[in-house]
N, C-alpha and C positions, 0 to 999 in steps of 0.2 A: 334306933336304927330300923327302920322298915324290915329291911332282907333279912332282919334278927341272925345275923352270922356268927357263929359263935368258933368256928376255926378258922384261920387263914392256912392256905397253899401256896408257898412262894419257893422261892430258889436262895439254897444253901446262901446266908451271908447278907442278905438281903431283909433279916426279919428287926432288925432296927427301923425300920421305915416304916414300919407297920404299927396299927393305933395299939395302945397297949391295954393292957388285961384282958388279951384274945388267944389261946394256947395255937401254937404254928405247927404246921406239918411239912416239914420241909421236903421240897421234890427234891428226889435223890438223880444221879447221874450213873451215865455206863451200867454195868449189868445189873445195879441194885434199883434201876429204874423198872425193871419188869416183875421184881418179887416185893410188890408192897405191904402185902397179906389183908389184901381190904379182903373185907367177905366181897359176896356175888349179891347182887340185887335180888332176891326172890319173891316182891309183889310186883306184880307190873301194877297197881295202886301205887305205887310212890313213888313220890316227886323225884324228878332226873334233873329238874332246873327250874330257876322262876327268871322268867324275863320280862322286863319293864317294858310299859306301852306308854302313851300321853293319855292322861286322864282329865276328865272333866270337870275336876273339882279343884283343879292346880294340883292335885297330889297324883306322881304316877304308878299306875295301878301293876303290881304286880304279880306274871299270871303262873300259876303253878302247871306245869309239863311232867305230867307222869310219861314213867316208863314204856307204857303200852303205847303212849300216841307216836311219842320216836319209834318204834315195833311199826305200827300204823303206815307212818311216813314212808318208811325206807326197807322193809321187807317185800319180796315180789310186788313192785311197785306197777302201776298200768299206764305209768304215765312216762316212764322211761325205763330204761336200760344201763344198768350198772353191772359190768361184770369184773371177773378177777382179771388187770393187769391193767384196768385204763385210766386213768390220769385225770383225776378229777380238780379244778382250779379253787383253792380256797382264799376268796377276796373277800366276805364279809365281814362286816364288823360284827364284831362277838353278840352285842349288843343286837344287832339284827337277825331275827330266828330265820333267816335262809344261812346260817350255821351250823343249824340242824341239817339241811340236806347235804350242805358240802362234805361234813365232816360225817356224818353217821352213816348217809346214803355209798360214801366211798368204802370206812371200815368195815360197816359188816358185808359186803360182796368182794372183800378181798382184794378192791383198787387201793390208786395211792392219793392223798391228797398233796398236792404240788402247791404252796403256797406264795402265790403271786400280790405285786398291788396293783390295785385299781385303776381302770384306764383315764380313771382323775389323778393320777400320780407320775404320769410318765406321759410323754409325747405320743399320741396314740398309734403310729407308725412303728415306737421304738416298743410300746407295747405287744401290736401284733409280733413282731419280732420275736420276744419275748415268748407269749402263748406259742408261739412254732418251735422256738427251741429247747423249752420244756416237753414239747409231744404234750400236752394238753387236748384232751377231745371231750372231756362233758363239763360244761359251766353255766352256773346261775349268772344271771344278769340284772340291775333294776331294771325297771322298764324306761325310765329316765337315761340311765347308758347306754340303753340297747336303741333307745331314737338318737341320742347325738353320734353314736359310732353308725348308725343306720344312714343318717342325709347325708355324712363327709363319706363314709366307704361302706356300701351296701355290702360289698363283695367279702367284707372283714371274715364273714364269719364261714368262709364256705369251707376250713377245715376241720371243722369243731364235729365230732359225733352226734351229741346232745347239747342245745342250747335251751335254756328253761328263764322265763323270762317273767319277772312277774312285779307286781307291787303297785302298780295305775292301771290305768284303762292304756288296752296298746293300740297303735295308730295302725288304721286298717291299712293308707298308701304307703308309708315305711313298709310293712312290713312285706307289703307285694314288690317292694323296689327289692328287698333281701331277698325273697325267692327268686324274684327276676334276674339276680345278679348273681347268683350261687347259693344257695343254702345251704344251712347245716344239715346233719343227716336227718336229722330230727327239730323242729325248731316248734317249741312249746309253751303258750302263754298260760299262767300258775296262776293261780289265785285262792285267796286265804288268809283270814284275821290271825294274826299270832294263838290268840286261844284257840283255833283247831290245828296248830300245829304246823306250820309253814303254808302249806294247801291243803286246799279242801274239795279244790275242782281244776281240772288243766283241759286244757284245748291244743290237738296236733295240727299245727298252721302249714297247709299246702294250697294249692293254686285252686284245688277241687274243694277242698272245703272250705275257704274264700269264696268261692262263689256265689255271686249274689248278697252279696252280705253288706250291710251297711256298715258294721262295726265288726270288733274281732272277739267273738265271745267268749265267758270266761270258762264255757265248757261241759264237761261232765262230774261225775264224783271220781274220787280218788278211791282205788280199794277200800272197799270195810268204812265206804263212808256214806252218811243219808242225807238228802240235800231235802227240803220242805220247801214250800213260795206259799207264808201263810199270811194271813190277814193282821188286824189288831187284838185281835182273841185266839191269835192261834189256829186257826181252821183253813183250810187249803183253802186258796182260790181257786177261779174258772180257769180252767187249762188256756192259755196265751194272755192273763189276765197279772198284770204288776201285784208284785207283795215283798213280803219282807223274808230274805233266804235267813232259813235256822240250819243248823247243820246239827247233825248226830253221828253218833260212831263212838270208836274208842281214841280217834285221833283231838275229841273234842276236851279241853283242860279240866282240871277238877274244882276251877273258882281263883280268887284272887288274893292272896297274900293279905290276909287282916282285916280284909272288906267284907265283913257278911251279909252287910246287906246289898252293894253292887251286885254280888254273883248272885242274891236270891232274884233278883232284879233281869240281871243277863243268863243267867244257868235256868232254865225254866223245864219243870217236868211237862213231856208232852201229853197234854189232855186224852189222845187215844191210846197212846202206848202207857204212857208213865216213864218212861226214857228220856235222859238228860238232853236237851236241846241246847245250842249256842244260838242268841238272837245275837246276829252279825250286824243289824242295823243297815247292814244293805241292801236296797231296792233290786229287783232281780223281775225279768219276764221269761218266760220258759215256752218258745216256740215248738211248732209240730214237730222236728229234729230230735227236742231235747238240750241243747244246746244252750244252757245259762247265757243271758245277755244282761250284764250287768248295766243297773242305768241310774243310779246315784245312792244317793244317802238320806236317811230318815235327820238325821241330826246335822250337825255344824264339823261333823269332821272329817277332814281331808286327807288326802293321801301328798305326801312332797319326795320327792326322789326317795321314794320306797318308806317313809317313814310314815308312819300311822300321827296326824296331829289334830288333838281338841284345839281348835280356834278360839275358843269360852279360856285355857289355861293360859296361851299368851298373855289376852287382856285382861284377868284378874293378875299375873304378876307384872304385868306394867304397872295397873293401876297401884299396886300395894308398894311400887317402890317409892308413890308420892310424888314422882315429879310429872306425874300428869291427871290430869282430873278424872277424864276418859278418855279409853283408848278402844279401838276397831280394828282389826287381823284380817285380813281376806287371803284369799288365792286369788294370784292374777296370772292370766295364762294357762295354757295347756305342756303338759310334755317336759321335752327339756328347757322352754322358754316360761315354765314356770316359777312364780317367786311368791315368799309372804311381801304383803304390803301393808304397814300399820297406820291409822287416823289417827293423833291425838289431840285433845286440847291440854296446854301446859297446864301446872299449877299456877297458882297466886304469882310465886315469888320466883320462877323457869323464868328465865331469857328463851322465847320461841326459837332464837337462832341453837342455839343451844342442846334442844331437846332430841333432835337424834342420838347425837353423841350421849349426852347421859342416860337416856333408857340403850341404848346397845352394852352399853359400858354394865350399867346394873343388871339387863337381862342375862351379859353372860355369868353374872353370879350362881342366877338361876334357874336359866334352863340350857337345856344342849342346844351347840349350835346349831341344829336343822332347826329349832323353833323360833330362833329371832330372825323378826323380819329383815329380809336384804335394801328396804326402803321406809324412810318415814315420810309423812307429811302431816305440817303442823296446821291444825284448824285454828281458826277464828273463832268460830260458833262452829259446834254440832249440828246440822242440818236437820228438817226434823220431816218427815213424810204425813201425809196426812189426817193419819192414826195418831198422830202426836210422837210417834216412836223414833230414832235416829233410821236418818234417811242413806243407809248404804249404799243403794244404786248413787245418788247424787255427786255421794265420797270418791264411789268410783269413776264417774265422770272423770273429774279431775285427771284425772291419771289417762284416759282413754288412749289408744293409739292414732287420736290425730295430734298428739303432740307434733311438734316440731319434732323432722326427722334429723338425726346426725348435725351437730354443728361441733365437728371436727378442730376445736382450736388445737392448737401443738401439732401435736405427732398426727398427720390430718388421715394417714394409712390407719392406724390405730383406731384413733377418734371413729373413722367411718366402720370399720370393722366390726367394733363394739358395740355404736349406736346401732346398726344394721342386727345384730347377735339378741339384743335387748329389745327388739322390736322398736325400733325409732323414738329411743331413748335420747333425750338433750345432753350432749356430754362433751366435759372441758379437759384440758389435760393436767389439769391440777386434783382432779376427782379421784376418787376411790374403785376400784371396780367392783369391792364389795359394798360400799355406799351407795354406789348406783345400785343393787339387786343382783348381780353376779354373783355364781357359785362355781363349786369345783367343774361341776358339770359345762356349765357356759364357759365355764374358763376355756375347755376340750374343746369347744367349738372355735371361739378367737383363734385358738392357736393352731387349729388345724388352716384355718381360713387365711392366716395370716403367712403360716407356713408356707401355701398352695402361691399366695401371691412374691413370697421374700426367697423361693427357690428356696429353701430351708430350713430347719427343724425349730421348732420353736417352742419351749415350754412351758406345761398352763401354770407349773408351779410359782415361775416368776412373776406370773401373772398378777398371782391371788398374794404373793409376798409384797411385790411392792406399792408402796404408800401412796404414787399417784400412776396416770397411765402414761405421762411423759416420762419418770424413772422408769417404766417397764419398756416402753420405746425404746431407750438407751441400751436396752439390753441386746434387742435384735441386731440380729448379721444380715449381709446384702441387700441387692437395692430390691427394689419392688418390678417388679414382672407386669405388663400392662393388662387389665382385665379384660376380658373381651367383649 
């Protein structure tokens, strides 16, 4: 077992379910929950948590978070404001280290964490609803959330204190439609590889510091924290000159769970100082301001609605499930209209019709579902560029957005909604909406859109539940409102 866990924490009654020859600590209730008698942490040297990222070797790498970098994060923070009595919204997944600010950044300043779900889990109407009647005023956001709740309702968030938004590149006109339409008191674009600790740099987004700006940058350091823009030896470039950002500080992890040679790899002593650097792998220009602009990736990995993904770990566990010779992962789209999309060519013995369904089917064995692609397409031949190598741009031709826009059979409201949502996607009403490349996120979008035109609330749950989009049609109430 990787995490090497050797106690389980579970709730009274509940430890039959658990693997056995593991000793259980069981969480107690009512008053004996606050006298556990654990000691107190006394190094900030040790490990508070290890959280898994997508690694590039098919195995995911797990990154140890000492104590000090939580201390880091959420003590006299520069990038926001948490004080005693405000109402911090706790929506991520455990699994996702924006955990760390919801839940750390509220206990230690004496707020409360109000634990809400996701504006992917609820009608995003009946969600604001919700955030109002909780009294919720600071909340992290993906950046993939924060654009689909941004184009249906700019105005969403104009009651929120603190909105901190992070995990992709954020859209410079979204975001001027949010200020233009109310903002939050504070609205703040984060950024930060899990190994420094949720951020490592955040940007205060107003009308004046927009200004001029082509993009929305990813900002400054975080207290106690050292940003570099070095070359491939480690040595500063020219001032407004691209390089690869390292971070330093104490917010930066101490290496990775069993890999000692990744972290001698990523954990690198800096040549001037001798102080632990994180090579982040991301490209960064650092104008006259100061003002980090982040502008891609050294390597093949991508960011998907807030999730950190090696593209190299998809296609090695396609390939290993055998039912396709080779396989290809891209990113297609930007924002919330983005999706994986996979090339394969079958094995020998695949039925081509066949081969979506059985790599979905096998990839959910093995990896989560942000990593399986929401589309396949089965190759013929590999295409090959003129290096002799597999020719990706070609693959992705295919798929381009001159397809054929919208061909609405059935439910023809739907059908157009969808196609339109998917960027003029071909689609039937016997399809999938997660076949097509739909997510929770696109889901939020249909069903806002479809709401707006069916006078009524419409949920993306059903969406994503049913089998085809003509069952999901069946589902809606009243008639359709004429577009303008």
């Amino acid at each position: 077992m990787t995490a090497a866990i050797r106690r389980w924490s579970w709730e009274n009654g509940a430890a039959d379910r658990l693997p056995a020859g593991h000793p259980v600590l069981p969480v107690p209730v009512g008053p004996a929950a606050h006298d556990l008698g654990l000691p107190p942490a006394d190094d900030d040297e040790a490990v508070a948590y290890v959280s898994f990222t997508s690694g590039s070797t098919g195995k995911p790498k797990g990154v140890l978070v000492p104590h000090r970098a939580i201390a880091r994060l959420v003590v006299s923070p520069n990038y926001c404001t948490v004080e005693p009595g405000d109402r911090v919204a706790g929506m991520a997944n455990p699994a996702f280290d924006a955990t760390t600010f919801e839940l750390w950044g509220a206990l230690t300043a004496g707020a409360t964490v109000v634990v809400l779900p996701t504006p992917a889990e609820l009608p995003v109407e009946q969600w604001l609803g919700l955030v109002a009647d909780t009294g919720v005023d600071t909340m992290f956001l993906t950046t993939s959330m924060f654009h689909t709740i941004a184009r249906e309702r700019p105005d969403a968030f104009a009651g929120l204190g603190t909105l901190v938004v992070g995990g992709e590149q954020l859209d410079l006109e979204l975001t001027r439609r949010v200020l233009d339409a109310g903002p939050p008191g504070r609205l703040v674009n984060g950024y930060g590889p899990t190994e420094t600790t949720t951020f490592a740099t955040a940007f205060h987004c107003t009308h004046e510091s927009l200004r001029d700006r082509a993009k929305v940058p990813i900002g400054f350091p975080l207290q106690r924290t050292e940003l570099h823009v070095l070359d491939d030896d480690l040595t500063p470039v020219a001032p407004g000159e691209q390089g690869e950002l390292c971070v330093g500080g104490p917010g930066v992890a101490l290496g990775y769970l069993g890999r000692p040679e990744l972290t001698a790899s990523k954990f690198v002593a800096d040549p001037r100082t001798g102080k632990t650097l994180y090579r982040t792998g991301d490209i960064v220009r650092e104008p006259a301001d100061g003002a980090l602009e982040l502008l891609g990736r050294r390597d093949r990995q991508v960011k998907l609605r807030g999730f950190r993904i090696e593209l190299e770990e998809i296609e090695q566990a396609a390939v290993a499930t055998r039912i396709a010779e080779h396989v290809f992962v891209e990113k297609v789209g930007d924002g919330a209209q983005a999706t994986l999309v996979g090339f394969a060519l079958p094995a020998p013995r695949v039925v081509p019709a066949d081969l979506p369904g059985l790599l979905r089917d096998r990839l959910t064995e093995r990896l989560p579902g942000y990593m399986i692609p929401g589309r396949w397409v089965v190759l013929d031949v590999v295409p090959l560029g003129p290096t002799g190598k597999a020719d990706r741009a070609a693959m992705l031709a295919t798929i381009s957005p001159q397809r054929t826009a919208g061909n609405p059979a059935g439910p023809d409201l739907v059908g157009a909604v969808v196609a339109e949502v998917l960027g003029g996607a071909e689609v039937a009403a016997t399809d999938n909406f997660l076949d097509l490349g739909g997510n929770s996120i696109l889901a939020v979008q249909v069903a806002s859109r479809l709401g707006a035109r069916l006078a009524a609330t419409v949920d993306p749950a059903e969406l994503l539940l049913a089998e085809t989009l003509a069952e999901f049609a069946a589902t809606l109430p009243g008639t359709a409102v004429p577009s303008a």
